[in-house]
N, C-alpha and C positions, 0 to 999 in steps of 0.2 A: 942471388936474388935476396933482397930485404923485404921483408912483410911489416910493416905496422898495423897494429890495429889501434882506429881511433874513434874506435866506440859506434853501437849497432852494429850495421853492413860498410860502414867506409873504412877504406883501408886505402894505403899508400905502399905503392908495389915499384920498387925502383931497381934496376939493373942496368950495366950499360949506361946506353944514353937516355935512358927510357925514366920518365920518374911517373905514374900513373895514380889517377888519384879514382879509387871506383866508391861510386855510390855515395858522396861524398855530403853525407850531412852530418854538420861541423855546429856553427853557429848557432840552431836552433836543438840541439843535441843534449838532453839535462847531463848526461856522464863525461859529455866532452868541455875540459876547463881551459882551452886553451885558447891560439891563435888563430881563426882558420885560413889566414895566409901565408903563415909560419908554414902551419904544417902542409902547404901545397906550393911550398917556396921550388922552384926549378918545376914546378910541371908542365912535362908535353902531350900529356894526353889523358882526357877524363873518358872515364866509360861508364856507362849508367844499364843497370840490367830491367829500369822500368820506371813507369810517370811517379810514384806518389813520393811526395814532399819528405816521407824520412830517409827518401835514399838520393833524390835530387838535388837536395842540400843547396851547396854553395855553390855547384854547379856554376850555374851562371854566371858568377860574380868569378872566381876561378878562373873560366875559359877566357873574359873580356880583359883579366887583369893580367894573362899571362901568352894569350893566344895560345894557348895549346887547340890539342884537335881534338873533337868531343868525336867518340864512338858510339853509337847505338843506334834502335832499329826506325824506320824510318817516320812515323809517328814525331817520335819525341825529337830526332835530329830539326824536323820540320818546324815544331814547334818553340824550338830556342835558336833555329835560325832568323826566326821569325822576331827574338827579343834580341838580336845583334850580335849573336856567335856567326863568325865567319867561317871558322873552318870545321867544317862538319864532313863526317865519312859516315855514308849511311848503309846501314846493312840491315839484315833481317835471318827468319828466323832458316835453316840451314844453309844462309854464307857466311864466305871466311871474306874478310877483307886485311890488304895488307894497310900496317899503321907504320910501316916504316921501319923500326928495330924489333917488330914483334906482330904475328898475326891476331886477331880477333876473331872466331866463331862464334855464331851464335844457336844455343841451344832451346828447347822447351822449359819453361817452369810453368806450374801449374798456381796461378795465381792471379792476381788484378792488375792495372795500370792504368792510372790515372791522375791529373794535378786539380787539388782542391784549390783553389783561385777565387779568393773572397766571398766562399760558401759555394761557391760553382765550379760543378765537376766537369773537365773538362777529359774526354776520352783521349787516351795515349798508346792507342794498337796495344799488342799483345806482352807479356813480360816474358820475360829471358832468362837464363841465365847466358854467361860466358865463357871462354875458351880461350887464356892467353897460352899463344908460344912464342918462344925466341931460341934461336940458335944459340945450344949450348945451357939450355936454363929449363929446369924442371917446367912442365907442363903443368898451369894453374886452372881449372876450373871455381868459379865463384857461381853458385847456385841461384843467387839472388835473394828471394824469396819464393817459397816454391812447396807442397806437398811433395810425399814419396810419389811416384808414376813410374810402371814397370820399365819405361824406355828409358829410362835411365842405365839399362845393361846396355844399351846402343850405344847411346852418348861416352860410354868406358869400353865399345869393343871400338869404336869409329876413333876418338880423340886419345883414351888412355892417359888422363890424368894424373899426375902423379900427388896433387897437393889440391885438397877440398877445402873450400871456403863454405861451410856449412849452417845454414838459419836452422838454428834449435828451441826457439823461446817459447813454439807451443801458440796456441792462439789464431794467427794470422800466417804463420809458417808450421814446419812441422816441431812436432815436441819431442821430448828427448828419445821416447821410443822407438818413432820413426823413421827420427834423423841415424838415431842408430843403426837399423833394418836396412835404409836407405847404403848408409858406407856399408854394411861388410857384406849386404846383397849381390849389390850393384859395382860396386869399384874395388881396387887395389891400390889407394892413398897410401902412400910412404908418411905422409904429414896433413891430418885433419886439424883443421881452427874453427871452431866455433863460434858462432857469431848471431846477433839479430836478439840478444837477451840481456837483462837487466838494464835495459834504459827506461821503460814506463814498468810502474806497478803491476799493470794488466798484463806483462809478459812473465815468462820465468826469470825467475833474478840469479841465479848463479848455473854456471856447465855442470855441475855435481852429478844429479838427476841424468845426464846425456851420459857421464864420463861411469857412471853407477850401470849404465843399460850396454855400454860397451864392452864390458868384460873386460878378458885377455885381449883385447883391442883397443884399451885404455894408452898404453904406452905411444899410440901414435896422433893420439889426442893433445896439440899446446894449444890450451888454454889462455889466450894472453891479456895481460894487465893492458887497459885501453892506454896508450900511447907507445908500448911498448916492441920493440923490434925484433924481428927474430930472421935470420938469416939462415935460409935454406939451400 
């Protein structure tokens, strides 16, 4: 499995036949300097852990240019079938559905979901986080956005993740504290990344602060430079 991280919550998750693009805001992104069809070149499937605009991204424009199958709960699949994505796989919050080279659950996050649309909010159900697995490939949960919430011991006796995609920026997710509290509470991550920091001002701008609160649990924290790959 390759993980990129490309800056916030989107990240491009490929193995197999699988090239996944989650959460994926690209274009509107001040840390992200790149292509955002470069970087969603071969995608077969976008997965979105909730409505609002920093993690909807390119979504859209993504699914029409490449047809993949957009994942997520039934709100938001509704909603962007509605602007001309075809192939939508709708799920919600404890089903699994199969994607084909890998399943998707979906879990609680404690947080909002919604699309701002020309000063109007438009409601988008509940936010998520996620559950990929595939035969033969570590078990990824991606959090979303999300506070600590004790059921999270669930979601690691039920799934047993082995690799957290974790929001630490503080503010709107949790901060480094909690995100802390959260991994060595709740799970047994072989491979923590941090994520959801240093792209606006009003968040935390570097992992330091999380990687400082981690202790002796630091070593299973990568940190990654936004575009950068790390193979798990």
């Amino acid at each position: 499995m390759k993980i990129t991280w490309l800056g916030h919550s989107a990240f491009r998750v490929a193995f197999g036949d699988a090239v996944i693009m989650i959460d994926p805001f690209l274009s509107g992104n001040p840390t992200f300097d790149g292509d955002a069809m470069e970087a969603a070149a071969g995608c077969t499937h976008v997965l979105l852990t909730h409505g609002h605009n920093d993690h909807v991204g390119d979504a859209l424009a993504i699914l029409k240019a490449t047809g993949a199958q957009l994942v997520s709960t039934y709100e938001i699949c509704v909603w962007l079938s509605g602007q001309g994505v075809e192939n939508a796989n709708f799920t919600n919050h404890g089903g699994t559905v199969d994607c084909g080279p890998f399943t998707t659950s979906v879990v609680q996050a404690i947080h909002s979901s919604s699309a701002d649309v020309d000063g109007q909010i438009t409601y988008l159900g509940n936010p998520a986080g996620l559950i990929v697995k595939a035969q033969g490939e570590p078990i990824l949960y991606h959090m979303g956005d999300t506070d600590i919430f004790g059921d999270m011991g669930l979601i690691n006796e039920i799934h047993q993740p082995q690799i957290g995609i974790v929001p630490i920026g503080d503010r709107f997710t949790m901060g480094a504290k909690t995100a802390a509290m959260a991994c060595q509470r709740f799970f047994d991550f072989k491979t923590i990344i941090p994520c959801h920091y240093g792209t606006f001002p009003i968040i935390d701008q570097t992992a330091d602060a999380f990687l400082a609160e981690m202790g002796d649990d630091a070593d299973k924290v990568t940190a990654l430079a936004i575009g950068e790959a790390f193979d798990v």
